[in-house]
C-alpha positions as CSV (number, residue, x, y, z in Angstrom):
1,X,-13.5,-35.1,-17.1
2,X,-15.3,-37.9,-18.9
3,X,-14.7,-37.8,-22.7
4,X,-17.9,-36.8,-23.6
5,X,-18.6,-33.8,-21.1
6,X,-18.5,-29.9,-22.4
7,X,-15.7,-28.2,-20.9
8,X,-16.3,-25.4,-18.5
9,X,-14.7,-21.9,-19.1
10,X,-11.8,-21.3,-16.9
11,X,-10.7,-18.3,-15.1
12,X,-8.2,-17.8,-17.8
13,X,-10.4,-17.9,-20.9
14,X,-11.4,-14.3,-21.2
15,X,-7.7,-13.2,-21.3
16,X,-6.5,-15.7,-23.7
17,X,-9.6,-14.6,-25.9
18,X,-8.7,-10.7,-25.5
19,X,-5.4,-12.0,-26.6
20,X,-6.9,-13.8,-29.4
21,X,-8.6,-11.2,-30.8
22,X,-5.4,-9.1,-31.0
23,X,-3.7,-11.8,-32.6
24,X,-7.2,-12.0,-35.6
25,X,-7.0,-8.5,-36.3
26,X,-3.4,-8.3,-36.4
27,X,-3.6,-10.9,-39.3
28,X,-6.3,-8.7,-41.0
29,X,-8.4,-11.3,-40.6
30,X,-12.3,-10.2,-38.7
31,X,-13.9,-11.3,-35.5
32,X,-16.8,-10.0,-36.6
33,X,-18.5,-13.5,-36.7
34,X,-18.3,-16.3,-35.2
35,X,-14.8,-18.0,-34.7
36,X,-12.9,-20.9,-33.1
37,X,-10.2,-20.6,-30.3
38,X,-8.3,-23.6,-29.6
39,X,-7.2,-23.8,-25.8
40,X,-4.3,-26.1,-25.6
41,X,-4.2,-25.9,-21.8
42,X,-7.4,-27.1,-21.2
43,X,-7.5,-29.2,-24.2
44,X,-11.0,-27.4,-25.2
45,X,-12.4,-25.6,-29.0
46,X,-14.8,-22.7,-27.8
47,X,-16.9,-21.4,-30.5
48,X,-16.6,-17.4,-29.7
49,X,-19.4,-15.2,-30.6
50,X,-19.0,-11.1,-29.9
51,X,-15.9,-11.8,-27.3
52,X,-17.7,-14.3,-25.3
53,X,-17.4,-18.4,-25.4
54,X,-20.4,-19.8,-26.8
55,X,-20.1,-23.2,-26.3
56,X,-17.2,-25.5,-26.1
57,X,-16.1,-28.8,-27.1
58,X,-13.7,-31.3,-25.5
59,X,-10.8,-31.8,-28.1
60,X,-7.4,-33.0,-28.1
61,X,-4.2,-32.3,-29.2
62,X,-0.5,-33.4,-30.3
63,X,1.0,-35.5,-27.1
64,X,4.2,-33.5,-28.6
65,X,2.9,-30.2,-27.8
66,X,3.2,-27.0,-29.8
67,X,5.3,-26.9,-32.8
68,X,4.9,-25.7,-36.1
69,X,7.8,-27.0,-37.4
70,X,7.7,-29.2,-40.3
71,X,7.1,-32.9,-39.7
72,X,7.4,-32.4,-35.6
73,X,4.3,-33.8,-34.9
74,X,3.2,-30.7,-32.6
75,X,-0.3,-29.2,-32.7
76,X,1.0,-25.6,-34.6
77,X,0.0,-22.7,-32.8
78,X,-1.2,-19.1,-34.3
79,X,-4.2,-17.8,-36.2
80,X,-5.8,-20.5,-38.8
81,X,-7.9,-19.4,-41.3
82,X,-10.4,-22.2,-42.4
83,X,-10.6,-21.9,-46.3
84,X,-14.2,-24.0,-46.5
């Protein structure tokens, strides 16, 4: 994939937005709007509107993976409220 192309949604993006969406409302927080998922696998940001991607964004992450322990260096994984 060149570094500029939009990723496609994968046959595994409606699941791991189901799950997402659990995970929101779990927190309290509202899916309501608009909202970003983060999909590690695929290295893609999908703007998600009423359950269904929008449009999506080629992005990267940590090299180390997923970790959310202090100082690790991983991408931390969960539900991320943006305060701004």
């Amino acid at each position: 994939m060149n570094t500029f192309d939009r990723p496609q949604p994968g046959p595994q993006l409606p699941a791991l937005i189901a799950t997402s969406l659990g995970m929101i409302e779990d927190c309290g927080g509202s899916t309501d709007g608009p909202w970003l998922l983060v999909d590690s696998a695929a290295q893609a940001l999908w703007l998600v509107r009423a359950g269904r991607p929008e449009r999506g964004w080629t992005v990267s992450t940590s090299s180390r993976g997923l970790d959310n322990r202090d100082g690790s260096g991983g991408t931390p994984p969960g539900v991320h409220r943006v305060a701004r």
